[in-house]
N, C-alpha and C positions, 0 to 999 in steps of 0.2 A: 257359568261353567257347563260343559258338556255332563247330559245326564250320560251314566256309564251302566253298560247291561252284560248281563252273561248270561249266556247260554251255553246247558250242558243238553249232551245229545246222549240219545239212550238208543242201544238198539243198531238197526240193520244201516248198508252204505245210504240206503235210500231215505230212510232219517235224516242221516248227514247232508244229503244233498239239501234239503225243502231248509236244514238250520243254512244253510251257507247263501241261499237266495234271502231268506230272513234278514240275517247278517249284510248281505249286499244294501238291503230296504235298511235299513236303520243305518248305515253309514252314510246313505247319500239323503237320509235326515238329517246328518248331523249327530247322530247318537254315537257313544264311543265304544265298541269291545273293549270287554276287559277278560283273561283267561283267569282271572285269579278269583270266585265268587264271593269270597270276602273282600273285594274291593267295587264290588256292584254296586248301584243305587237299588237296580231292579233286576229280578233272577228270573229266565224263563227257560223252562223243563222241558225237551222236546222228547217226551217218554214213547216207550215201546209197550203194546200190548199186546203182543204175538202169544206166546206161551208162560208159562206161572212161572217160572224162574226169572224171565223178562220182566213180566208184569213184578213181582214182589222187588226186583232193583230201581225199577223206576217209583213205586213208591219210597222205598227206601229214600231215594234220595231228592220226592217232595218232604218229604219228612226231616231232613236233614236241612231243606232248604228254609221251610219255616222254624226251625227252632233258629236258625239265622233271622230270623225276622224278629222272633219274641225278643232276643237280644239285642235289636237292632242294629244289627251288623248289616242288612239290608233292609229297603225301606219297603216293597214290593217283589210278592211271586207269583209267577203264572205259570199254567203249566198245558200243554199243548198236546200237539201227535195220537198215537194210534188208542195207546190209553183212555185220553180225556177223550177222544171220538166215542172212544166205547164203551166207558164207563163214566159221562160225566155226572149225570144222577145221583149213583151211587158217591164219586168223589166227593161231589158237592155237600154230602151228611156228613159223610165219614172224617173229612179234613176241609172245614170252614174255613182254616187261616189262607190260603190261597186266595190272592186277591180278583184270579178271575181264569177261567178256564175256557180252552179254545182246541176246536178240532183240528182234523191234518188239513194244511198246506191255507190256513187263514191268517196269510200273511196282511190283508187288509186290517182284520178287527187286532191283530195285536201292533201292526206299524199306529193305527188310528187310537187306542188303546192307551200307548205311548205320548201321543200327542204330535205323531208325525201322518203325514200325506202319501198313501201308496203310489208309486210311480209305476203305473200298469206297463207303461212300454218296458219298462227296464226288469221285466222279472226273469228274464233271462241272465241277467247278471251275479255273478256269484262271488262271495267271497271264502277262497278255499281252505278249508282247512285241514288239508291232504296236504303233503308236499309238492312244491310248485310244480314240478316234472311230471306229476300223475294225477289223473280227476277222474270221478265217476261220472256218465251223463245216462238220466235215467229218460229213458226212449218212451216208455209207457206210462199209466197209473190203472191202478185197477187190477181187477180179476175175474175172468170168467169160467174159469176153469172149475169143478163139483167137490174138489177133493173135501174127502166127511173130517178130518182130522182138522182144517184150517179156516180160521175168523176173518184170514185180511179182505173177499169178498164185503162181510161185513163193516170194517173197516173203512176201506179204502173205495167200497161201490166197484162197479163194471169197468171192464178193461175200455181203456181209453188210451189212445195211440196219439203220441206227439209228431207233429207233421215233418217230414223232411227236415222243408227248408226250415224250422225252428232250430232244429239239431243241427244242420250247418251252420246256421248263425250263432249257437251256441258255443259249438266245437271251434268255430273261428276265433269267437272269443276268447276261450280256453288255449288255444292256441300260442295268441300274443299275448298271453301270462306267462309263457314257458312251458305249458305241458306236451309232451314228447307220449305220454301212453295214457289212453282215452279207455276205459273202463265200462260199458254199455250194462244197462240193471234196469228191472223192471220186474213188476211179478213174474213175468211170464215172456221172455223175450224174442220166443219163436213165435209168437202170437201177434207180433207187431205189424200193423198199419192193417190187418183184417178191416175194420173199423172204418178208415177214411179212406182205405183205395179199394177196398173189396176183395181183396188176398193177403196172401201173407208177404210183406216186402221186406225181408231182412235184409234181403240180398241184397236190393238196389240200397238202403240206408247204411250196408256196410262200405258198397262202392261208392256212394257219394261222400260219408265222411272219412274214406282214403284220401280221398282227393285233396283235402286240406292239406294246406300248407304247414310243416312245422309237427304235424302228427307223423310219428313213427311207427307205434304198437296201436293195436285195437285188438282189444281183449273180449270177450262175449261169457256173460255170466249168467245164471237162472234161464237157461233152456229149459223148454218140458218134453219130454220123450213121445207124448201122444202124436203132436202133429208137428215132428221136425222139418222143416220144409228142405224139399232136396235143393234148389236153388241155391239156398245160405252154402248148404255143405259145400255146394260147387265152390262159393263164392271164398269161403272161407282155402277152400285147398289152394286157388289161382294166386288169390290177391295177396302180395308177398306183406305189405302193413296189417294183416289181419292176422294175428297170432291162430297158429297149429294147436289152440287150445278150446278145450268147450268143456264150461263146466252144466253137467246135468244132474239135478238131485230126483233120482230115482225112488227114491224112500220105500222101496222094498224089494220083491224078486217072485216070492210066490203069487198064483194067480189067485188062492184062496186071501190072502192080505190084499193084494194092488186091489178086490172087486171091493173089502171091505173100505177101503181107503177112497174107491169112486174113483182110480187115477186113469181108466178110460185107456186102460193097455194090458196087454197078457204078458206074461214071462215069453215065452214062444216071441213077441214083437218086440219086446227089448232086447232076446239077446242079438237077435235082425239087425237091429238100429245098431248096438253096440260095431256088430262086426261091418257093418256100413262104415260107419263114420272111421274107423280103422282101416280101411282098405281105400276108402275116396280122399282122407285127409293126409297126407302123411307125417307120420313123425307125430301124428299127435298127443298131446296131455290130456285125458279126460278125467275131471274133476265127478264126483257125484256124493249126495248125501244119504243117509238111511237113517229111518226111524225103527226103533226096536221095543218091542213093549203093546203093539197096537192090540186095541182089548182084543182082536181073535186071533194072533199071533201066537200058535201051537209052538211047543218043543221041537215040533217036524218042521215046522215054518222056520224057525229060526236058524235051523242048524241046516237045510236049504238054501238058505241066505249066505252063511257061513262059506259053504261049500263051490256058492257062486262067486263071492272073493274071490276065495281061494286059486279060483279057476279063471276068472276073469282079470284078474289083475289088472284094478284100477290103478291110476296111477297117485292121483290122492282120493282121501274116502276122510269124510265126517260124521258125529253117528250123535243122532239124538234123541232121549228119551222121550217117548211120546206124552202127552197133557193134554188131559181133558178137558176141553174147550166151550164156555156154554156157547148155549146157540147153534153151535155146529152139527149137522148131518148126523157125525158119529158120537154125539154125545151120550143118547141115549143106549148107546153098546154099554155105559159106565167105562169103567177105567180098574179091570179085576186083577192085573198083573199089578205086583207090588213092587215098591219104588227100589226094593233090596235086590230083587229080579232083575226089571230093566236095569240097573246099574252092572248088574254082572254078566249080562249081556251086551250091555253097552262094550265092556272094558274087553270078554274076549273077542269080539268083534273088531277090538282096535290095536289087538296084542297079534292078531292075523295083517291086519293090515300094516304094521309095524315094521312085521316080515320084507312084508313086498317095498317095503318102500325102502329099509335098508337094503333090498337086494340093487333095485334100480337105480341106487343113490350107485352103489357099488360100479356099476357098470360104466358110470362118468368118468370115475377118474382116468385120467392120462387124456379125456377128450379136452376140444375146446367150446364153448359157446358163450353167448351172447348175455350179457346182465347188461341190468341200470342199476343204477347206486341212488339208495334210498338215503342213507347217512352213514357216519363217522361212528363207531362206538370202541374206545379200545385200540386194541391193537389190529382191527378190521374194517373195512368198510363194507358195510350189511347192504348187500344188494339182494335183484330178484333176476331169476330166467325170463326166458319165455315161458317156462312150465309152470310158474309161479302167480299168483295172481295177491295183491295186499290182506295181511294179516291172515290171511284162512288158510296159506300152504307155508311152505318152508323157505326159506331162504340160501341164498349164495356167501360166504362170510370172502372176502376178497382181501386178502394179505396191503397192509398200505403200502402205496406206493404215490410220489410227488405229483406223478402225469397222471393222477382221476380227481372227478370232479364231480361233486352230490349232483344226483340229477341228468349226469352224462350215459349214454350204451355204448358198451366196451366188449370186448375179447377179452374173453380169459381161458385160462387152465384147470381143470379139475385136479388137484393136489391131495384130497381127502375127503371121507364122508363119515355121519353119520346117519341113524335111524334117517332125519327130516332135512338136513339142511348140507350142503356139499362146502368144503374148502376149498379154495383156487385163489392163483394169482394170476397176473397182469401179463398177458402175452407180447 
């Protein structure tokens, strides 16, 4: 009988991607997926060690995975990714029942591990676990970027740029699976092919994987605001498969936080960039994130930030308590703003943004645009815009109708909204 494995994935798209080439390697072992971990022989944990929230669910649920073992309800657990990169040491005292632990992207020692043979040519192969019409393809690894606040450097090592023709051969493949919207993720996405062409080629890597056959949307996520290259913007306004969207996590606004943070930009040059990419892009969505809480983040600071909202009006906004990180640059700042603090800044920070996005939502109705239909729930079919990017923004709820189809891009109506997500039917 086939030995049977599950893998749960913890953590960012880019997690997801390294379990789904995993999963690609142990099918064409012969090993069987299974989604259900009580019906595993053998459990592997592909955890996240980003920030303490992360970190504390990914143990959690090595924790969860061995007391399956004591029972023997599985016979074998491993536990992988950014975590065991970074803290395997420590794991190794703290939770012994793990039968073996493995850094990011060692698909060798856990296919080998298993008792299977890595097939180096075929690690471009994925098996997805997105819906078939959408995939992430992660263009880079690494990071070179200073910021004091972030471990994946340490983690993941130096930015490292995946070549072109990898990425077409990839996308092509992704292609004759069915996917229709191609998802680009890397720590740092403006920063790609510095490394192996000696500049920054977003540009050319968005126009070559247009070119594929069978891709409709290309979506561009984790930009960095330092060195947006004018190129891409160009490239992104021409090229009609390149979605009017860019999401950039800015994670602050004052210059006294961006210098603590190391982010390598002044207020004065972001709100520059901002009104750029608004004026060269049209019609665009711009996505950004903010950290709230960083240890020298004043009352002045924050309500600054507030004020930049307020006035910028992003179109979606995420907001994350900051977590002091060892090893990192800005560790030794400590972490003197209390968890009760950044939370209530957290919240009116998102009770502002709330505003704006009910107002924008507002502004749809009676329009038409463009969704893909993600699935069936109810009495709607949950799709996304263009303005929408999987699981971090809002959704299209699309009235049923006979003629759509999971997976398909349609016209529709804007018919009603709320704070996050717009109602419409079928044009």
């Amino acid at each position: 009988m086939k030995q049977k494995i599950g893998i749960i994935t913890m953590g960012c798209s880019k997690n997801a991607v390294d379990s789904e080439r995993l999963m690609a390697q142990l099918k064409i072992n012969d090993f069987e997926i299974v989604e259900d971990p009580n019906e595993a022989d053998s459990l592997i944990i592909n955890t996240c060690g980003f920030i303490n929230p992360a970190k504390e669910e990914s143990i959690n649920t090595i924790l969860e995975a061995t007391a399956l073992k004591k029972e023997n309800k599985v016979k074998k657990v491993y536990v992988a990714g950014c975590l065991s990169e970074r803290y395997e040491i420590d794991l190794k005292k703290d939770i012994p029942e793990v039968d073996k632990y493995f850094g990011t992207e060692d698909y060798k020692g856990i296919v080998e591990e298993l008792g299977g043979n890595l097939k180096t040519e075929l690690l471009g192969e994925r098996e997805l676990t997105t819906p078939k019409h959408f995939a992430y393809i992660k263009i880079s690894e690494g990071c070179d970027n200073p910021c004091s606040f972030c471990a994946i450097p340490l983690i993941r090592g130096g930015y490292r740029s995946v070549s072109i023709d990898d990425l077409v051969t990839e996308t092509k493949s992704l292609a004759s699976k069915g996917v229709k919207e191609l998802i680009l993720i890397g720590q740092d996405t403006t920063e790609y092919g510095i490394d192996l062409y000696g500049k920054r080629n977003l540009n050319e890597l968005l126009q070559k994987l247009s070119e594929v056959n069978g891709i409709e949307w290309i979506r561009l996520l984790y930009t960095y605001p330092s060195h947006f290259p004018v190129e891409a913007i160009e490239e992104i306004a021409k090229n009609p498969k390149v979605l009017n969207y860019v999401d950039m996590p800015l994670q602050h606004i004052t210059d006294n936080v961006l210098k603590g943070m190391r982010r390598g930009i002044s207020k004065r040059k972001t709100v520059e960039l901002v009104e750029t990419l608004r004026k060269r892009i049209p019609n665009l969505t711009l996505r950004t994130t903010f950290i709230v809480g960083f240890p020298n983040e004043t009352e002045d600071d924050f309500n600054e930030l507030c004020e930049f909202v307020k006035e910028t009006k992003f179109d979606r906004v995420g907001v994350f308590n900051y977590s002091q990180e060892d090893d990192t640059t800005g560790f030794i700042l400590g972490d003197p703003i209390t968890e009760d603090e950044k939370a209530n800044r957290n919240n009116k920070l998102m009770e502002i943004q709330n505003e704006i996005s009910a107002e924008m939502n507002s502004s749809f109705v009676g329009k038409s645009i463009n969704v893909i239909i993600d699935s069936l729930e109810g009495e709607y079919f949950v799709a996304r815009s263009e303005r929408d990017a999987p699981e971090v923004d809002g959704e299209v709820l699309v009235e049923v109708d006979e003629k759509i189809s999971i997976g398909n891009i349609y016209n529709v109506k804007i018919i009603d909204y709320n704070d996050y997500d717009l109602i419409a039917k079928l044009n």
